[in-house]
C-alpha positions in Angstrom: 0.0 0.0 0.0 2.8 2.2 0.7 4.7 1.6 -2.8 1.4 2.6 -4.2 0.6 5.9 -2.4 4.2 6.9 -3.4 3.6 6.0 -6.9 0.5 7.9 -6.6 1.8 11.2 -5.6 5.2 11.1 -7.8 2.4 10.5 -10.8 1.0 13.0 -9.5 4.0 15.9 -8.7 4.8 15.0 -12.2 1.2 16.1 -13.5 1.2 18.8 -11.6 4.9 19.9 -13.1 3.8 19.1 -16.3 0.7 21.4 -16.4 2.5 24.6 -14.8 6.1 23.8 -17.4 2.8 24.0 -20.3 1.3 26.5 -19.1 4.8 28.7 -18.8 5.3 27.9 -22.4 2.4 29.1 -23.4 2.5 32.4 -22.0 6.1 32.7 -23.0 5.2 31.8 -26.9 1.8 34.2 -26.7 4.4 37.2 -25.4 6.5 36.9 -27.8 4.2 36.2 -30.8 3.2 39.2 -30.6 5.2 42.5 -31.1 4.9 46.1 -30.8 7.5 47.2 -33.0 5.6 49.1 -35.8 2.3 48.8 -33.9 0.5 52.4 -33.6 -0.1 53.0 -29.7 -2.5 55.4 -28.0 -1.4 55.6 -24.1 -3.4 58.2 -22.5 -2.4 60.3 -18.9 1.6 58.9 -20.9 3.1 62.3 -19.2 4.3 61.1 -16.0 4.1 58.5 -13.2 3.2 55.0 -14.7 1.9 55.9 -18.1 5.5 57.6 -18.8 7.7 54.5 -17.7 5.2 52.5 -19.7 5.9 55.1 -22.4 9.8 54.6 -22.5 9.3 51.0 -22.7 6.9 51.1 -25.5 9.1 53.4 -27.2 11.8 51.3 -26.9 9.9 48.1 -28.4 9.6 50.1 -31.4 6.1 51.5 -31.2 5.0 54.1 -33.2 3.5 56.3 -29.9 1.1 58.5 -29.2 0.7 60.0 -25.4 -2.0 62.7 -24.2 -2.4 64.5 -21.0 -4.4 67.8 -20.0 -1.3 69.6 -18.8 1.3 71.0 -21.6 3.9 72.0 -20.4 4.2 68.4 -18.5 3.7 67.4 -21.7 6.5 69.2 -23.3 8.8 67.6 -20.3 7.6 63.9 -21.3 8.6 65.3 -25.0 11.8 65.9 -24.0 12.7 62.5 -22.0 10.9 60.2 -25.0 12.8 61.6 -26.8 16.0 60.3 -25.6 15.2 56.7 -26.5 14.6 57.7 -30.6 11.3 56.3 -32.4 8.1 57.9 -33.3 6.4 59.5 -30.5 3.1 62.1 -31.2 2.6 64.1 -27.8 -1.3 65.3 -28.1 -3.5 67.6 -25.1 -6.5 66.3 -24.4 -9.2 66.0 -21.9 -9.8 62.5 -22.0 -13.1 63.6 -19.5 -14.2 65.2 -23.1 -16.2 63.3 -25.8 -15.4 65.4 -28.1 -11.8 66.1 -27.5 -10.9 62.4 -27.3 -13.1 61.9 -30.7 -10.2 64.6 -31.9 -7.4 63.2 -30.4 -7.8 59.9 -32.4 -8.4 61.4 -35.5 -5.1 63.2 -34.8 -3.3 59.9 -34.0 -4.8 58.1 -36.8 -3.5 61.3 -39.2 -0.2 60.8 -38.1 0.3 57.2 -37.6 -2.6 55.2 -39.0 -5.0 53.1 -37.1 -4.8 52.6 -33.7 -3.0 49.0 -32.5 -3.3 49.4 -29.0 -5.0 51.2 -26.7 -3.8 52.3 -23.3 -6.4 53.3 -20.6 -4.0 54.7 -18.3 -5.2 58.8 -17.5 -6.4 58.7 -13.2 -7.3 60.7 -10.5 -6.7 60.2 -6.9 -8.7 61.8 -4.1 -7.7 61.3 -0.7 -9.9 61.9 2.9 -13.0 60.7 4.5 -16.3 60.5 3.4 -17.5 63.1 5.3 -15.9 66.1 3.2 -16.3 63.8 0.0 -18.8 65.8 -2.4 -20.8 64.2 -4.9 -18.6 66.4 -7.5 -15.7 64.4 -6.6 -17.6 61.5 -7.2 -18.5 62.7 -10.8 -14.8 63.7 -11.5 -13.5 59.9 -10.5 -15.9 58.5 -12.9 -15.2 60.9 -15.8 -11.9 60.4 -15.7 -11.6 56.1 -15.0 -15.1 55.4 -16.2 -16.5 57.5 -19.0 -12.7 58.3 -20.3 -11.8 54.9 -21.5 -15.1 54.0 -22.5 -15.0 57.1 -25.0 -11.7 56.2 -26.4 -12.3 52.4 -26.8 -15.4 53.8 -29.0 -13.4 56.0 -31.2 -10.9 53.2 -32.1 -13.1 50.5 -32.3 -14.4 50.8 -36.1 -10.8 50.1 -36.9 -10.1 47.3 -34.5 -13.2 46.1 -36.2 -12.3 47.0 -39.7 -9.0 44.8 -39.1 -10.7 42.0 -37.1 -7.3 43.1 -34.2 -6.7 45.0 -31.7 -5.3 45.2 -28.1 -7.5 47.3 -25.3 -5.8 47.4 -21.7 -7.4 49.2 -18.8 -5.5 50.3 -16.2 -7.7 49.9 -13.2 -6.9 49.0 -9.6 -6.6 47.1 -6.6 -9.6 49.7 -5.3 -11.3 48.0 -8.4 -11.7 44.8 -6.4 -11.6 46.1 -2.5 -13.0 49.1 -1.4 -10.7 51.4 0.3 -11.2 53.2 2.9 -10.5 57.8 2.5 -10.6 56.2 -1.4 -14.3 56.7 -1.9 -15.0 58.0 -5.1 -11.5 56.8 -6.8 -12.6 53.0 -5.6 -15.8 53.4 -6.4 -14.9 54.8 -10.2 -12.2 51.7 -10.6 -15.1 49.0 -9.4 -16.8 50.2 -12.3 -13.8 50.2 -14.7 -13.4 46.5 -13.9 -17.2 45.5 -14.4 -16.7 47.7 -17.8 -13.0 45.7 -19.2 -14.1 42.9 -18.3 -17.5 43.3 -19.9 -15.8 44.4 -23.2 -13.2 41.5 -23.6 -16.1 39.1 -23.5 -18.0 41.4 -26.4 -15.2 42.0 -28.1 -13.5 39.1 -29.0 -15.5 37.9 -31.9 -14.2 41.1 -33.8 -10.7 39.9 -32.8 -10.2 42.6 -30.2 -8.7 41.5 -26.5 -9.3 43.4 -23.6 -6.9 42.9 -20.5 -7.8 44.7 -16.9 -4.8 45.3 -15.0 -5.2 46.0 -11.3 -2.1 47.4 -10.0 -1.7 47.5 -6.0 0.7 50.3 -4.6 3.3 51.8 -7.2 6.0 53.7 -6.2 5.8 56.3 -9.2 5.4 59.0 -7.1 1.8 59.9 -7.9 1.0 60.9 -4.2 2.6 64.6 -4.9 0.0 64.8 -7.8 -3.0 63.5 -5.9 -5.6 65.6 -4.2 -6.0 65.3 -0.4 -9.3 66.8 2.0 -10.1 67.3 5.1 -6.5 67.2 7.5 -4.7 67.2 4.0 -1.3 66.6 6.2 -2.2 64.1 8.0 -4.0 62.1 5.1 -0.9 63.0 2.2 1.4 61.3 5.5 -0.2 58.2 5.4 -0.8 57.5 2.1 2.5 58.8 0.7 4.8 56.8 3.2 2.2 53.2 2.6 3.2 54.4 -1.6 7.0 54.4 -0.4 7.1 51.4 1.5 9.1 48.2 -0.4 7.8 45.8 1.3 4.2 46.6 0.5 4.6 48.8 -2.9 6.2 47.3 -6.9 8.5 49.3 -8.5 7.2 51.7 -11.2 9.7 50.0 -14.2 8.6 46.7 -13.0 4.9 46.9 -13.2 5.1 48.7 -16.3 6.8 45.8 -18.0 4.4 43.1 -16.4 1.6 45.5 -17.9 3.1 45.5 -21.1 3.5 41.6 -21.6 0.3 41.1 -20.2 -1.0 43.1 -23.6 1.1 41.0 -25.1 -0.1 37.9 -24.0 -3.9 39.1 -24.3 -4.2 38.6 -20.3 -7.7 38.8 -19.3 -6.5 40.1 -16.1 -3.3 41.2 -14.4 -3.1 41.8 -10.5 0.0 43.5 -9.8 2.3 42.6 -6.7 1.6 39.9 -4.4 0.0 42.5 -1.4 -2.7 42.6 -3.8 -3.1 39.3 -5.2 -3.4 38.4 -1.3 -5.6 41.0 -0.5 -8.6 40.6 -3.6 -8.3 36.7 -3.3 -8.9 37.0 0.6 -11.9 39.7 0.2 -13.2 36.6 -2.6 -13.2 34.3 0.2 -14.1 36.3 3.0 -15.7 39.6 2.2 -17.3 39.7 5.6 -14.0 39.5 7.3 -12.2 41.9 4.7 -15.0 44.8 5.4 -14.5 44.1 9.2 -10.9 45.0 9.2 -11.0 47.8 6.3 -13.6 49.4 9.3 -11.2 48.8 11.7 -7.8 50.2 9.4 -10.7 53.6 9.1 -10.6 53.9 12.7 -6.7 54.7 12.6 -7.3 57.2 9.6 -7.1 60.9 10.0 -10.7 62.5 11.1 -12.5 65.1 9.8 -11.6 69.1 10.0 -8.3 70.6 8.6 -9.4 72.2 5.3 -12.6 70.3 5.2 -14.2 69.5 1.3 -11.4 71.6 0.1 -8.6 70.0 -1.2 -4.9 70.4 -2.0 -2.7 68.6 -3.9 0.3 66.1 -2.1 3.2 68.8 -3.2 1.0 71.5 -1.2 0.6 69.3 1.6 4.4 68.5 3.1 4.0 67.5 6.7 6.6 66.8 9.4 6.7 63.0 8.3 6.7 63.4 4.5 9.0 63.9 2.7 11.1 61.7 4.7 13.3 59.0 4.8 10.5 57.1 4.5 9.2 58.3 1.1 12.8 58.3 -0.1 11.8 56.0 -2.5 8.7 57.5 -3.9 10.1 61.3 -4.1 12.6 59.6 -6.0 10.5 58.4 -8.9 8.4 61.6 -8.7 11.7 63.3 -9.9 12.3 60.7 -12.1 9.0 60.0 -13.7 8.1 64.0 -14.6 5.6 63.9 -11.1 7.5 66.9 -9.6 10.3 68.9 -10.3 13.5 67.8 -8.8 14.1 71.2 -6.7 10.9 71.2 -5.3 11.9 68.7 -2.6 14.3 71.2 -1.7 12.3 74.0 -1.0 
């Protein structure tokens, strides 16, 4: 009896190694099957933080590129540092909030480069503070910009995709998308309903040939807290949230994700959950939902409270505090220099 329990699980280790060596293989040939060298790619929000690492890689594959963002002279700056790494790269402003800009911008991309081969849903907003000085603008705002934005832009590309039975989508959402954060209301609450929309699509669109890949990212150091908009005690809540975006144990690297991103378009991923923190934490909420809201109540409790400036709001670089920047955001004031986020003598002053 022995023999054949140890028969049964070598057979069985050796099933198991067999499936995972296949299954490695296969997402080894679909990456590199596929190429973006020559490939026309609209990134939007490509002027700093994520979206421009992502854009340096993407120039570097040998995309032809096309980046938008609202503000121009960041803009100008992403110009600039794309530029370094040669190719085709079309910098475009746009209000991707705006129907009809975004129906301009593509027309302008497909002017210059053709049809769109990929789309990049990366443009975002992040408001930070309690629901208490949360107003139902902000909540309009979130959804705009992660919501309504890529759903206008996968319209305006789609006749192509269509037309040429191909086409990558991918939908930057994130970890709020699957757990609800707490002081993250409306930005949670607008990613929730970019999953429900990405994931919708790729089942829709794949007869036409067109895949669709949500990617969930957990915390990135790219330095996006200096950019993000803070309420109530705006200190105490830019504190918090920029030193748990610094942290290495508990945050990815902004050259790293963008690269797991980019082969997960590649690949045609239906879904990509970046780090492990967050692979833990949306595959413990799908076991225990109960439990996860009972501790997210509890992690509210050790929040800042209400007062300080209120429904007001200021953004992280007008919101220094004693704690930040620190030692302990070394790491994410660091890519904020680097990624366009903030100028580099800001930090000193």
């Amino acid at each position: 009896m022995g023999d054949i329990q140890q028969n049964s699980l070598a057979l069985l280790a050796l099933g198991i190694g067999l499936l995972l060596t296949a299954q490695w293989s296969l997402r080894w040939w679909r990456e590199r099957s596929y190429t973006l060298s020559g490939k026309t790619v609209l990134l939007t929000g490509g002027s700093r933080g994520l979206g421009l690492v992502m854009a340096r890689q993407l120039v570097r594959e040998g995309a032809h590129l096309a980046i938008c963002a609202r503000n121009l002279e960041e803009l100008e700056r992403a110009q600039l540092d794309l530029e370094r790494y040669g190719g085709s790269v079309l910098t475009v402003p746009c209000d991707v909030s705006d129907q009809v800009q975004v129906e301009q911008l593509v027309r302008t991309v497909r002017e210059h480069f053709g049809p769109i081969d990929v789309l990049i849903n990366n443009a975002g907003i992040i408001q930070v503070g309690p629901m208490e000085v949360m107003t139902l603008d902000d909540y309009e705002e979130a959804m705009k910009i992660h919501f309504w934005a890529p759903l206008y832009t996968t319209y305006a590309v789609l006749p192509d995709m269509r037309e040429q039975q191909a086409g990558r989508i991918v939908n930057i959402s994130s970890i709020g998308g699957k757990v609800s954060v707490p002081h993250l209301l409306p930005y949670s609450a607008s990613k929730f309903a970019l999953v429900g929309l990405s994931e919708g699509l790729r089942a829709e669109l794949a007869q036409h040939g067109v895949t669709v890949t949500t990617v969930c990212p957990g915390l990135m150091r790219t330095g996006s807290p200096h950019n993000a908009l803070f309420k109530g005690r705006h200190r105490a809540e830019y504190t918090w949230f920029s030193i748990s975006d610094s942290l290495p144990l508990i945050s990815m690297g902004a050259e790293k994700a963008a690269r797991q991103i980019i082969a997960a378009c590649k690949r045609g991923d239906a879904e990509v959950i970046l780090s492990l923190p967050a692979q833990v934490g949306a595959k413990f909420h799908g076991l225990f939902p109960g439990v996860t809201a009972e501790l997210l109540s509890w992690v509210n409790r050790l929040l800042p409270g209400i007062g300080g400036i209120g429904s007001d709001r200021l953004q992280g670089k007008d919101s220094y505090s004693s704690q930040s920047p620190s030692v302990l955001t070394t790491l994410s004031d660091q890519a904020a220099e680097r990624n366009n986020e903030i100028a580099a003598t800001q930090l000193e002053e």
